[in-house]
C-alpha positions as CSV (number, residue, x, y, z in Angstrom):
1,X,24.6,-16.4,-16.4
2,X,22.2,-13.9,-14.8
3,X,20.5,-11.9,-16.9
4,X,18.1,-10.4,-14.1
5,X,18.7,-8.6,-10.5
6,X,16.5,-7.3,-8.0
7,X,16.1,-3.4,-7.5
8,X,14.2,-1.7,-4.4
9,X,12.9,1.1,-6.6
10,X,12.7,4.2,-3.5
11,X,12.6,7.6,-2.7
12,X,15.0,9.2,0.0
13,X,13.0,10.9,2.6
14,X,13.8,15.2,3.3
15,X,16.6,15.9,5.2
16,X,15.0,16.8,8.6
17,X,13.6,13.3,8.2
18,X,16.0,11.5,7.6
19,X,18.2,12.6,10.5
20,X,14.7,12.4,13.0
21,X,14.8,8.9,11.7
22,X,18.6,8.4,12.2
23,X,18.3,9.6,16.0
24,X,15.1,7.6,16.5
25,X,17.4,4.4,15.2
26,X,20.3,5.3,16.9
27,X,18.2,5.2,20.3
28,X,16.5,1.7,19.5
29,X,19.8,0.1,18.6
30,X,21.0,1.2,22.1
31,X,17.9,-0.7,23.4
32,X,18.7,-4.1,21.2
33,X,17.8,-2.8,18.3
34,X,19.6,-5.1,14.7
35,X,20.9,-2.1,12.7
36,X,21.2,1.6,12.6
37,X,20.5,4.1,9.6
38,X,22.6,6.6,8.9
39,X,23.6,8.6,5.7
40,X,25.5,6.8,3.6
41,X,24.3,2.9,4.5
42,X,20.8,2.1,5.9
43,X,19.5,5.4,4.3
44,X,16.3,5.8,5.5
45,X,14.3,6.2,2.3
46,X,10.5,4.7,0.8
47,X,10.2,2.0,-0.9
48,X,7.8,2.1,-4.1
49,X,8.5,-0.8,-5.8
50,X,10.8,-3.9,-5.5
51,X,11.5,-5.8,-8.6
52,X,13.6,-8.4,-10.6
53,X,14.9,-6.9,-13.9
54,X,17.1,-7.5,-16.8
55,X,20.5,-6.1,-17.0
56,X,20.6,-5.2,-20.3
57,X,17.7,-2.7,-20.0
58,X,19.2,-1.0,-16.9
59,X,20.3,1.8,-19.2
60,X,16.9,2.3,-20.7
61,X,15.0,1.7,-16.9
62,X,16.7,4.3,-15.1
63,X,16.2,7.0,-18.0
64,X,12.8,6.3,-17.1
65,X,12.9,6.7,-13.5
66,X,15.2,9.7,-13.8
67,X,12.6,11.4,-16.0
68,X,9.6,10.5,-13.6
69,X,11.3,12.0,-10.9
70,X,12.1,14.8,-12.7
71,X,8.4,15.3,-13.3
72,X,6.7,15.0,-9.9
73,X,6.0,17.9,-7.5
74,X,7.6,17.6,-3.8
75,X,4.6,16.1,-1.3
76,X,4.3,15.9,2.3
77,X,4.0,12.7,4.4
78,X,2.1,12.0,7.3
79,X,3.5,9.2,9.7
80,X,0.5,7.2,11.8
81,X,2.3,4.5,13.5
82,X,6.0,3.2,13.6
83,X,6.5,-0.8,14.0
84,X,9.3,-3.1,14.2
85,X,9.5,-6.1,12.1
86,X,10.7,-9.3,13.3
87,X,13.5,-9.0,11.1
88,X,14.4,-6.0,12.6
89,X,13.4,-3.6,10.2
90,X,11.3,-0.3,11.6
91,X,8.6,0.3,9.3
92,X,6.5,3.7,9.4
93,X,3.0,4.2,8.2
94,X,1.7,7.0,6.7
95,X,-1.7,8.4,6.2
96,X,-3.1,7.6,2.6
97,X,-1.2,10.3,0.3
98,X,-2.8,10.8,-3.2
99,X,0.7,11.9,-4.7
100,X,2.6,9.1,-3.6
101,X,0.3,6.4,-4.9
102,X,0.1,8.0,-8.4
103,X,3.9,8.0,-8.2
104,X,4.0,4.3,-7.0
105,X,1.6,3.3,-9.5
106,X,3.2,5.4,-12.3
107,X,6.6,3.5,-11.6
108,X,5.1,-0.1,-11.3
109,X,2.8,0.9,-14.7
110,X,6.3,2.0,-16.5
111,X,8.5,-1.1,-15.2
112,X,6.2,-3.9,-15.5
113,X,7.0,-4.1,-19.3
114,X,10.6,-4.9,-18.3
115,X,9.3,-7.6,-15.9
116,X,7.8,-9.5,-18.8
117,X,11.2,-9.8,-20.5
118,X,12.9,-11.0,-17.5
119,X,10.5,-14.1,-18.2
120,X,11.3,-14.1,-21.7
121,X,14.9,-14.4,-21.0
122,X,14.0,-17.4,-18.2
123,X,12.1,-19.5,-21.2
124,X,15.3,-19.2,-23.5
């Protein structure tokens, strides 16, 4: 039986964003382009942390995200280059942003204790 699954741990992007990101997608799928974002499926969003962990803490895991959240202040972004993966996926950098590495090291700091006992569980 499982006891572990893997979680992209990610922030949706502002509105205005998200829907500049949506057209930009929507005009490289018409040039070949694998997938298209949109608003409910291929949300365009950042990724902060991906992660294998147990089930049974799921509960306990997301009451920590949802009170992190709840604690940081709104931040701005600054993209530098967009790139497309081999795999199809468009990536976008973003200048160095002070709030967003706190926020990604914050939420890597508080989930790595649950990454030990997804170990745990794989010795038993």
């Amino acid at each position: 039986m499982k006891r572990a699954n893997s979680y992209n741990i990610a922030i949706y992007v502002s509105k205005d964003s998200a829907n500049k990101a949506i057209r930009l997608s929507r005009e490289l799928r018409a040039k070949g382009g694998i997938f298209m974002l949109g608003k409910n499926k291929n949300v365009p969003h950042i990724t902060l942390y991906m992660a294998k962990l147990p089930r049974q803490n799921l509960t306990l895991i997301k009451k920590k995200l949802k009170c992190l959240a709840a604690s940081i202040n709104r931040f701005n972004l600054y993209p530098i280059k967009l790139r497309q993966s081999q795999n199809g996926y468009v990536d976008i950098l973003f200048k160095r942003n002070g709030s967003i590495l706190k926020l990604q090291q914050k939420v890597i700091k508080d989930l790595n204790s649950f990454i030990g006992k997804v170990n745990q569980l794989k010795k038993q």
